[in-house]
OpenMM code with the backbone's topology and positions (N, CA, C; nanometers):
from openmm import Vec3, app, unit

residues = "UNK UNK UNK UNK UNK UNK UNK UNK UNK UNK UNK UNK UNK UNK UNK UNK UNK UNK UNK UNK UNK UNK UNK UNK UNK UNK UNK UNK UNK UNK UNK UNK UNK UNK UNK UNK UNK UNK UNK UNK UNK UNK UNK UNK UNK UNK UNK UNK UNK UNK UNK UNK UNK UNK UNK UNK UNK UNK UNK UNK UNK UNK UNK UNK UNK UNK UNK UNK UNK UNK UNK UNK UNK UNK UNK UNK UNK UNK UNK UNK UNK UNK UNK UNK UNK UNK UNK UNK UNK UNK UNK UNK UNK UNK UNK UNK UNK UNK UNK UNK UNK UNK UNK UNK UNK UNK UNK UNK UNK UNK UNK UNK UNK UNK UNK UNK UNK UNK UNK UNK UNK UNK UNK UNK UNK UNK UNK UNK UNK UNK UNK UNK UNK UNK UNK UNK UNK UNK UNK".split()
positions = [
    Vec3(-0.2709, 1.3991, 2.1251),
    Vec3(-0.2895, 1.4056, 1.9829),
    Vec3(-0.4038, 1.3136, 1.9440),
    Vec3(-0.5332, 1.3785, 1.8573),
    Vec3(-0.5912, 1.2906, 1.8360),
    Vec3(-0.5979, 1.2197, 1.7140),
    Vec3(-0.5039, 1.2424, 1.6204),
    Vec3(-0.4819, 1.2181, 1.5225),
    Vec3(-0.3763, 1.1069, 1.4809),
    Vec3(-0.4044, 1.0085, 1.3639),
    Vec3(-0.2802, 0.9036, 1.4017),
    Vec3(-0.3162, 0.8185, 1.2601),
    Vec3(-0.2023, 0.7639, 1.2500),
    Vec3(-0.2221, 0.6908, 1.1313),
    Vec3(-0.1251, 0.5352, 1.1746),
    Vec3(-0.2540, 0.4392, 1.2048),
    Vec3(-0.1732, 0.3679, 1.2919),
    Vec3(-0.0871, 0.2029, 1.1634),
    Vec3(-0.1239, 0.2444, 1.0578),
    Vec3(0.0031, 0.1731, 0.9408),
    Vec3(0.1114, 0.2717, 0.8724),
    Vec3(0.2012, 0.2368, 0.9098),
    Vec3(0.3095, 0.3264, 0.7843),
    Vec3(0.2961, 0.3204, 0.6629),
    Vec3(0.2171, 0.1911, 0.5604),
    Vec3(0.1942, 0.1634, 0.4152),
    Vec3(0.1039, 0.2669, 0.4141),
    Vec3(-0.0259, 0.2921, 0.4790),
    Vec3(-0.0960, 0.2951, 0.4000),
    Vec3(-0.0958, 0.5117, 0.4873),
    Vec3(0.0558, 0.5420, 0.4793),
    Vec3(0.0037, 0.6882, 0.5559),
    Vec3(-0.0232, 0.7882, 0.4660),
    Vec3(-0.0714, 0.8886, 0.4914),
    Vec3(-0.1844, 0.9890, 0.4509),
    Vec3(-0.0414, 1.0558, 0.4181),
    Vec3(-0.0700, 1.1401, 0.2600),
    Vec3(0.0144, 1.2387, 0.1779),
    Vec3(-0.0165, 1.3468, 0.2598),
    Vec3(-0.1370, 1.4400, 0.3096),
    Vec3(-0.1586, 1.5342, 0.3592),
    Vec3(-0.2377, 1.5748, 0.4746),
    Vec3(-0.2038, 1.6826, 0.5591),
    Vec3(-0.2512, 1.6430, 0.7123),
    Vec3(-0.4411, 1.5942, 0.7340),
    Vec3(-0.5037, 1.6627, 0.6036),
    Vec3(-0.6184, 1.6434, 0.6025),
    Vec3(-0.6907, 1.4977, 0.5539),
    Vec3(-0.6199, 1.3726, 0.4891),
    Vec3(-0.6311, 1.2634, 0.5403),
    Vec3(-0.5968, 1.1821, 0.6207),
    Vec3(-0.5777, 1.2223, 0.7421),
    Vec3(-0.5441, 1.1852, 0.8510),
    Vec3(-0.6527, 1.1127, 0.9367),
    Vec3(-0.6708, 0.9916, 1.0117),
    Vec3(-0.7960, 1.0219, 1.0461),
    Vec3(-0.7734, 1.0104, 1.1918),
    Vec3(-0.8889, 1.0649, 1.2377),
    Vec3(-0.9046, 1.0665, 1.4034),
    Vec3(-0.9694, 0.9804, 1.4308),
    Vec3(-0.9461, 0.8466, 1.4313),
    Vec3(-1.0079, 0.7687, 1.4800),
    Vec3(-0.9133, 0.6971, 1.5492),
    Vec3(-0.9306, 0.6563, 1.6574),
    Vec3(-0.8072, 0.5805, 1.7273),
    Vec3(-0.9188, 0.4562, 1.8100),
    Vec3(-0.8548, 0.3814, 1.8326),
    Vec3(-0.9080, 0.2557, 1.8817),
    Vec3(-0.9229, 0.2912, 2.0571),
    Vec3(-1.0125, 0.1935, 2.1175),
    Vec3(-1.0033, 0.2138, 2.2952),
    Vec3(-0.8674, 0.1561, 2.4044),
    Vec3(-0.7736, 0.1362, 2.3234),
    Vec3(-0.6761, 0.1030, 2.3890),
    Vec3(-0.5368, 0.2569, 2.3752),
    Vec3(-0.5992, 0.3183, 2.2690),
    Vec3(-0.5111, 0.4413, 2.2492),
    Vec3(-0.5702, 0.5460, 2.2636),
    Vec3(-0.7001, 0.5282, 2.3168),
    Vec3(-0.7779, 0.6409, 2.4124),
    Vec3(-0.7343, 0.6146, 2.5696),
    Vec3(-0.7583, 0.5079, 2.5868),
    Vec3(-0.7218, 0.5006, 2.6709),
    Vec3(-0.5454, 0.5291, 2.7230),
    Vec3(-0.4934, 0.4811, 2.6766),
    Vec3(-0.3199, 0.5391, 2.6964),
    Vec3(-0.3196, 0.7077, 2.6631),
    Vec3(-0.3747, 0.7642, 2.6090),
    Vec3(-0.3521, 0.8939, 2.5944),
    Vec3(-0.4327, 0.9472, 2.7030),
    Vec3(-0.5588, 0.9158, 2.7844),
    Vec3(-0.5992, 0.9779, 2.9302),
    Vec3(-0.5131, 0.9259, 3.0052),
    Vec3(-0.4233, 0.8250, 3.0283),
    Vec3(-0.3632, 0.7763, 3.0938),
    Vec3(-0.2204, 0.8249, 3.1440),
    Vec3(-0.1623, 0.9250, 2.9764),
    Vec3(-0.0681, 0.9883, 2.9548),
    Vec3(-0.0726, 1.1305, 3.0839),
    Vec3(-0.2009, 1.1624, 3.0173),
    Vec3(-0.2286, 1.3084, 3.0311),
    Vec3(-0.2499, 1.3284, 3.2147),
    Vec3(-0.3288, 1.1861, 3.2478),
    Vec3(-0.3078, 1.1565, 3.4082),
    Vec3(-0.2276, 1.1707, 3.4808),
    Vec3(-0.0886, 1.0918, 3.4056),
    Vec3(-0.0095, 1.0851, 3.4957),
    Vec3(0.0888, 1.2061, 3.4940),
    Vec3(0.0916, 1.3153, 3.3925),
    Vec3(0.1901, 1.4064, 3.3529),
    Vec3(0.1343, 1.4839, 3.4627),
    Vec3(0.0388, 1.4628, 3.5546),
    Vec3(-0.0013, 1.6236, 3.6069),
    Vec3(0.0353, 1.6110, 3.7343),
    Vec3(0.1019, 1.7179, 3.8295),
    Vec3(0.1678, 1.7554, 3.9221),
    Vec3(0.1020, 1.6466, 4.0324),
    Vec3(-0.0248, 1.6904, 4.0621),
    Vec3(-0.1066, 1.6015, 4.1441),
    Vec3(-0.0657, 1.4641, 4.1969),
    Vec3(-0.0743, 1.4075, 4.0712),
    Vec3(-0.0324, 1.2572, 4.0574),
    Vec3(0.1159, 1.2165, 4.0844),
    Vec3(0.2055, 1.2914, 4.0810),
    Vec3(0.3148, 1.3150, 4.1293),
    Vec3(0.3191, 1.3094, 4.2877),
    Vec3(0.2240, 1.4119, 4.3505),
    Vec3(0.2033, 1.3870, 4.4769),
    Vec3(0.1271, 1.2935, 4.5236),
    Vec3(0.0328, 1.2674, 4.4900),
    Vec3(-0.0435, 1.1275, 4.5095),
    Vec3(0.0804, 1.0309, 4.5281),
    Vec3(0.1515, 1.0218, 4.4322),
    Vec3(0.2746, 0.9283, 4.4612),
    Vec3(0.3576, 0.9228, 4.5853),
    Vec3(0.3838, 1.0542, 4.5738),
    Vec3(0.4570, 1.0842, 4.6970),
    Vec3(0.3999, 1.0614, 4.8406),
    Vec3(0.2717, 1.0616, 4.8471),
    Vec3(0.1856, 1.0939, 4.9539),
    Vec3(0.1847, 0.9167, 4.9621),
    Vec3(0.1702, 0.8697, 4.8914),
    Vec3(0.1558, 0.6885, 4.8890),
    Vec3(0.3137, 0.6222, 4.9398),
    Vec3(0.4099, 0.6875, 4.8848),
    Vec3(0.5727, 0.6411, 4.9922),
    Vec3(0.5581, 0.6977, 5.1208),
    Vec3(0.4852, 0.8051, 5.1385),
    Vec3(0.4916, 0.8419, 5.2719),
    Vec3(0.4013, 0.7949, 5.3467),
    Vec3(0.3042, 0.7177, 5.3407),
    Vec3(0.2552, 0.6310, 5.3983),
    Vec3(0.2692, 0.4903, 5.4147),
    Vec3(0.3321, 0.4562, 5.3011),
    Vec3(0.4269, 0.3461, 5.2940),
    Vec3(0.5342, 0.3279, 5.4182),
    Vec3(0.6002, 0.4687, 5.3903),
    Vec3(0.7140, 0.4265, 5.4859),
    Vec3(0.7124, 0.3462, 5.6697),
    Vec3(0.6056, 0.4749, 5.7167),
    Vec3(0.5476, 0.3833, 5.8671),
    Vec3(0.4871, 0.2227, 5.8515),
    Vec3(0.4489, 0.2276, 5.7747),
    Vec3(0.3505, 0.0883, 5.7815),
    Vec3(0.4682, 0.0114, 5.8288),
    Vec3(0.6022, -0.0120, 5.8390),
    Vec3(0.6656, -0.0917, 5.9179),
    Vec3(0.6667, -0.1139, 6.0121),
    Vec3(0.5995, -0.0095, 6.0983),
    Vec3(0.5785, -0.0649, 6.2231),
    Vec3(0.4194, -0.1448, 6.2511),
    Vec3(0.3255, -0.1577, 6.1530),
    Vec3(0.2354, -0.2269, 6.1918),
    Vec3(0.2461, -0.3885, 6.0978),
    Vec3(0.3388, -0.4098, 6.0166),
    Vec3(0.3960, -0.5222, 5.9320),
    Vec3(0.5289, -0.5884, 6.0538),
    Vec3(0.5878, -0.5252, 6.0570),
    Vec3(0.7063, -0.6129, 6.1865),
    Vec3(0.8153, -0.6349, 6.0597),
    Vec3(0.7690, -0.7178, 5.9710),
    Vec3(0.8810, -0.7474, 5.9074),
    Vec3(0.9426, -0.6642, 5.7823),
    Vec3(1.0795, -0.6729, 5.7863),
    Vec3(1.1470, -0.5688, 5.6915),
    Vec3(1.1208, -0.6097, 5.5212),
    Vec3(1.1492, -0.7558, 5.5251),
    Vec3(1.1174, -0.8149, 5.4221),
    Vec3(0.9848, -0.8290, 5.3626),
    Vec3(0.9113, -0.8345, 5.4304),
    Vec3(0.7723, -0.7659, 5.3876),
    Vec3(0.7372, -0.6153, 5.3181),
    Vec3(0.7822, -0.5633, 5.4799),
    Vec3(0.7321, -0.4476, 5.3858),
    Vec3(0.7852, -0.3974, 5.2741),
    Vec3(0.9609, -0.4015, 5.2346),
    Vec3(0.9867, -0.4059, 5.1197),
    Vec3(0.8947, -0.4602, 5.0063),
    Vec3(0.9287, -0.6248, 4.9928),
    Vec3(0.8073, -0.6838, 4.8997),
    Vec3(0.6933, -0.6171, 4.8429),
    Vec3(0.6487, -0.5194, 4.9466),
    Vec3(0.5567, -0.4811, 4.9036),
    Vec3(0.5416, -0.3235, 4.8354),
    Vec3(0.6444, -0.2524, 4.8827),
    Vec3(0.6675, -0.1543, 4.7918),
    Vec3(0.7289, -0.2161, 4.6644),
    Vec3(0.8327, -0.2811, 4.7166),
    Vec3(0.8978, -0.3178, 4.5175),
    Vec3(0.8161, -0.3798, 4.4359),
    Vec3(0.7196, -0.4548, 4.4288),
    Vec3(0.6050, -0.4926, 4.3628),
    Vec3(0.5031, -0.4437, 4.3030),
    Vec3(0.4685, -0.2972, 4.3990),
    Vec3(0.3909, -0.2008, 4.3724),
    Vec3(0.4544, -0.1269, 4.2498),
    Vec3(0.5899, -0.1367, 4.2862),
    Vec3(0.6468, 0.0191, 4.2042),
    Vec3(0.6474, -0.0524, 4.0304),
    Vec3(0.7170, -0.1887, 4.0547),
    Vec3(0.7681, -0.2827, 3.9562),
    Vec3(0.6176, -0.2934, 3.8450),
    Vec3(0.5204, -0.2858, 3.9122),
    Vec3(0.3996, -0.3459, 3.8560),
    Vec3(0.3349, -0.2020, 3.8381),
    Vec3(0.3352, -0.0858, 3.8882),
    Vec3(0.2830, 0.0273, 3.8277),
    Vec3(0.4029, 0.0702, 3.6898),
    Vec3(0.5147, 0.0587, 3.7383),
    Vec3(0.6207, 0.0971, 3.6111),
    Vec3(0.6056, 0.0242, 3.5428),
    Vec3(0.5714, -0.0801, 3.5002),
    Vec3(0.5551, -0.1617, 3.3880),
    Vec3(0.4580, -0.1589, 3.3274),
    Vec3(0.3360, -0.1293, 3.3414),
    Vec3(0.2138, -0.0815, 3.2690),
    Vec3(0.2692, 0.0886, 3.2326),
    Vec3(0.2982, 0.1654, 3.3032),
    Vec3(0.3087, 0.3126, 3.2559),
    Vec3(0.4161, 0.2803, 3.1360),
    Vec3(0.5033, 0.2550, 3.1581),
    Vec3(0.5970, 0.2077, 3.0267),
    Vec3(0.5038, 0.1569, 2.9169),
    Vec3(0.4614, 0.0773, 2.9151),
    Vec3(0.3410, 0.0180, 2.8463),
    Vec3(0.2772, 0.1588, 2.7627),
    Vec3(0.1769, 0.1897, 2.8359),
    Vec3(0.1142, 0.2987, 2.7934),
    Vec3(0.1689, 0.4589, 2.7524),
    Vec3(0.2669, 0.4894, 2.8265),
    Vec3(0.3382, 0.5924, 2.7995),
    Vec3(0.4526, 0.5629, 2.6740),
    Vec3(0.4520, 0.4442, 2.6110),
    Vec3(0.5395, 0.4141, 2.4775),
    Vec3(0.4097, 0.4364, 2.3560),
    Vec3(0.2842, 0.3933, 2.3947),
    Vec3(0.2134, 0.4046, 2.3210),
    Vec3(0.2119, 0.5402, 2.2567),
    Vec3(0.1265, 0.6458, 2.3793),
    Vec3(0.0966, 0.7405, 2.3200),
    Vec3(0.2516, 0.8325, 2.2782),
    Vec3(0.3797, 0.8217, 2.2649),
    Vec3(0.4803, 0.8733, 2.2393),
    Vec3(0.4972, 0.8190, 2.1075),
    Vec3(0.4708, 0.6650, 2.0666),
    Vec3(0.4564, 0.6511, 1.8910),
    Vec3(0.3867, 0.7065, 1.8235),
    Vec3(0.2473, 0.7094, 1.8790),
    Vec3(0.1330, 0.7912, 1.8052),
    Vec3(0.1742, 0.9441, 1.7761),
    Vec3(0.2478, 1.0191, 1.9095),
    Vec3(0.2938, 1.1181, 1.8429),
    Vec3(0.4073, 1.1616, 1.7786),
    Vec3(0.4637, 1.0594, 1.8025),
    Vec3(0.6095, 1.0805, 1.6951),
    Vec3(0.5735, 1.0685, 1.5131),
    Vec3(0.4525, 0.9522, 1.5285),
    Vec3(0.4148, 0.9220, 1.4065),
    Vec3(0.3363, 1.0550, 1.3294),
    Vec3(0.2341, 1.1014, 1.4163),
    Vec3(0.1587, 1.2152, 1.3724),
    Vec3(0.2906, 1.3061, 1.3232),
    Vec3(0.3448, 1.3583, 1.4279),
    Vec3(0.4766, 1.4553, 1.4118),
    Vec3(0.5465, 1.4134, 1.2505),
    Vec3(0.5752, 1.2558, 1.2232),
    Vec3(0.6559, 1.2543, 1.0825),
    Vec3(0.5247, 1.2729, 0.9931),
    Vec3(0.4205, 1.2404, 0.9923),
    Vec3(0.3449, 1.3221, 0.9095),
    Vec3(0.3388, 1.4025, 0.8813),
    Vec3(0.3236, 1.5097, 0.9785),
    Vec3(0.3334, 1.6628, 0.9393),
    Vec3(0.4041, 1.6912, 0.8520),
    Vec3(0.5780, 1.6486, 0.8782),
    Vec3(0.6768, 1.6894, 0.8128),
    Vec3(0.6780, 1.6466, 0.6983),
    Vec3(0.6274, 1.4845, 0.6706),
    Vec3(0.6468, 1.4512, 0.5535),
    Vec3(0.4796, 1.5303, 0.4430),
    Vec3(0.4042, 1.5869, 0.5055),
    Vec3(0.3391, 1.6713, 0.3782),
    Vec3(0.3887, 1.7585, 0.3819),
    Vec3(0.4564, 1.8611, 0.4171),
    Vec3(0.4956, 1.9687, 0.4392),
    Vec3(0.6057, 1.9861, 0.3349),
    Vec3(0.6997, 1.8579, 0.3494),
    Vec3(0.7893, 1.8545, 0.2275),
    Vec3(0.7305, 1.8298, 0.1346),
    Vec3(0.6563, 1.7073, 0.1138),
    Vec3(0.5875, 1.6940, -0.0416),
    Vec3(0.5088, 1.8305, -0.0715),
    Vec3(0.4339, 1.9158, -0.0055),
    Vec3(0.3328, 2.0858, -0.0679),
    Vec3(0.5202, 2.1053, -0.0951),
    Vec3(0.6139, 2.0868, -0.0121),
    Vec3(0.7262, 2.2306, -0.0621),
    Vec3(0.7670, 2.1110, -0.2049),
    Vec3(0.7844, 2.0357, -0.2230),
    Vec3(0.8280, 1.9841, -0.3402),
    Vec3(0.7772, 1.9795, -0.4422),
    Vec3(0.6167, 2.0068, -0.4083),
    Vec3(0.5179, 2.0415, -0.5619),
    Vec3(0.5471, 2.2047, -0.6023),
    Vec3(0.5846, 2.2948, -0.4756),
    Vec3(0.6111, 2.4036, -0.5446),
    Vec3(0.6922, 2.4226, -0.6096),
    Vec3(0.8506, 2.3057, -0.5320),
    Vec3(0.9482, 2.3586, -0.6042),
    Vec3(0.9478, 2.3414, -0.7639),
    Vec3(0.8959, 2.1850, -0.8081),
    Vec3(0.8637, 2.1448, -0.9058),
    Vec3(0.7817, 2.2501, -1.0149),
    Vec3(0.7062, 2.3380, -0.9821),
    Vec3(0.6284, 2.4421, -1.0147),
    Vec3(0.7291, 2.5287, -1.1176),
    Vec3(0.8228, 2.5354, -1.0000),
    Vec3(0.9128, 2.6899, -1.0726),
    Vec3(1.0182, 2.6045, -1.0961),
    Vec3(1.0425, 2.4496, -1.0996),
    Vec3(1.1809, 2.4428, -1.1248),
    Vec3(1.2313, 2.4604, -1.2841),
    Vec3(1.1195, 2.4864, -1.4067),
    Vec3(1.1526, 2.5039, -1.5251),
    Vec3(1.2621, 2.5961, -1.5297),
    Vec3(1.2586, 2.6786, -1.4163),
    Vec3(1.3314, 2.8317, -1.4328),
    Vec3(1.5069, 2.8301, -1.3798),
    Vec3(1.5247, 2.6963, -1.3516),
    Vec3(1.6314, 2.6731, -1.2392),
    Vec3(1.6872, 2.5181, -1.2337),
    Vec3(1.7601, 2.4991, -1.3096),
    Vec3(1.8410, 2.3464, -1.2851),
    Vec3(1.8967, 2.3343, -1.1646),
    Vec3(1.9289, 2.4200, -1.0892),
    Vec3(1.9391, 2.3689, -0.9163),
    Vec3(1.8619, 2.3752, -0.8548),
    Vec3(1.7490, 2.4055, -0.8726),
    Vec3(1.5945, 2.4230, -0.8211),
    Vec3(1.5544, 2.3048, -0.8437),
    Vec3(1.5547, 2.2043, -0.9625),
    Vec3(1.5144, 2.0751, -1.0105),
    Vec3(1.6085, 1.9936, -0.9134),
    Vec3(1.7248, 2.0206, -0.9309),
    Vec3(1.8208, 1.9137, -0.8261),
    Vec3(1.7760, 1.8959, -0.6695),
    Vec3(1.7407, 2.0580, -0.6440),
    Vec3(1.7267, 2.0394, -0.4864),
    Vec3(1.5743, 2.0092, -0.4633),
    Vec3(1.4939, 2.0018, -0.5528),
    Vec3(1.3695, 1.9280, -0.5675),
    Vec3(1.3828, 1.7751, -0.5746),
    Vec3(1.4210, 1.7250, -0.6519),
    Vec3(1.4739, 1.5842, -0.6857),
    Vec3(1.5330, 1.5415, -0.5165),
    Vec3(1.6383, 1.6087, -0.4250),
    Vec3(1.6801, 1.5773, -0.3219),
    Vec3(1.5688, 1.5554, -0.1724),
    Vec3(1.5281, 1.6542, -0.2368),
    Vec3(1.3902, 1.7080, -0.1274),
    Vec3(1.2732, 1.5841, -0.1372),
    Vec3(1.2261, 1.5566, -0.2640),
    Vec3(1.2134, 1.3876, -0.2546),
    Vec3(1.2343, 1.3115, -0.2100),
    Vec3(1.3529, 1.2740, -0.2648),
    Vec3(1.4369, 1.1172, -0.1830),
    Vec3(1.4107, 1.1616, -0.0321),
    Vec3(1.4659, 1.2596, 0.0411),
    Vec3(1.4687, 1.2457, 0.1635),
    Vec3(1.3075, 1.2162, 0.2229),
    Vec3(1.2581, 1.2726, 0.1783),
    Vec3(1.0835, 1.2486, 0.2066),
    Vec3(1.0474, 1.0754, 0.2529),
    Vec3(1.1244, 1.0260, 0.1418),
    Vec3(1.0564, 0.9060, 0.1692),
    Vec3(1.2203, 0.8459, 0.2045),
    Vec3(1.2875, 0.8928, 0.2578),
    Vec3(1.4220, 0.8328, 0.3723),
    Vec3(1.3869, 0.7546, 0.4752),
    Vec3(1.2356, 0.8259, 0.5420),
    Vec3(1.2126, 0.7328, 0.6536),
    Vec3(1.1972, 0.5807, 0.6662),
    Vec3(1.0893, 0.6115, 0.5440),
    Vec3(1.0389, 0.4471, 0.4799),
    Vec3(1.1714, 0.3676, 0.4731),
    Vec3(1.2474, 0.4069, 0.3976),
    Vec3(1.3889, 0.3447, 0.3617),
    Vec3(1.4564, 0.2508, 0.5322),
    Vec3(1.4784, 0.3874, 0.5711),
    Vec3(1.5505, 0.3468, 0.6759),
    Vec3(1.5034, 0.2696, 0.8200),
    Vec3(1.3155, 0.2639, 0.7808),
    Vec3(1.2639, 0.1369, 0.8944),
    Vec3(1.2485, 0.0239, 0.8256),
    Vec3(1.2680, -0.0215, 0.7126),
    Vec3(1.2881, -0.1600, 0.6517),
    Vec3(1.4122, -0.2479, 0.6850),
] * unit.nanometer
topology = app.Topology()
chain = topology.addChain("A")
for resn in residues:
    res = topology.addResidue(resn, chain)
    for name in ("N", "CA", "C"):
        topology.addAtom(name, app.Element.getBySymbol(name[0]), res)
């Protein structure tokens, strides 16, 4: 996603103020994302335990060579966590954007025709509040 609105105060009413500008640390986590999701890299992995595994016989020791896989794994999983939380806010965030213009265009329509309909005004009035529920409920 290249799109992101990285304050909740100050987020965009409609998808078209949105901006695409993202900083080099959330370019970077999103090639980083997209890296690691692909089959390849999966095997690359795999292909790296399986070379892992012999090296015990040119290390001797058990405790070694452990050490040195659990360190590897400990210290690649902890940056991917890192980066793979990133780009999953950015798109969760984009994602409540969407929804939240989507309700506000449906709440200006309802507002439109609600002269014609006192439960049309109510479920407009509801359709509101929930809009801005989110805000509510991360404070």
């Amino acid at each position: 996603m290249t799109n992101t609105v990285t304050d909740r105060s100050d987020a965009a009413h409609m998808p078209s103020d949105v901006s695409s500008d993202v900083g080099p640390f959330d370019r970077f986590a999103t090639a980083a994302s997209k890296f690691a999701s692909r089959a390849w890299f999966f095997a690359f992995c795999l292909l790296l335990v399986i070379v892992w595994a012999p090296s015990y016989f040119l290390i001797g020791s058990v405790d070694t060579w452990q050490l040195i896989i659990n360190t590897m794994t400990t210290i690649v999983t902890f940056l991917m966590v890192a980066l793979l939380q990133n780009s999953q806010t950015r798109a969760d965030a984009a994602v409540q954007d969407k929804l939240n213009a989507m309700a506000t265009a449906l709440a200006v329509l309802m507002d439109e025709q609600s002269n014609k309909s006192e439960e049309l005004r109510k479920a407009t009035g509801e359709l509101r509040r929930a809009v801005g529920l989110e805000d509510r409920e991360s404070s």
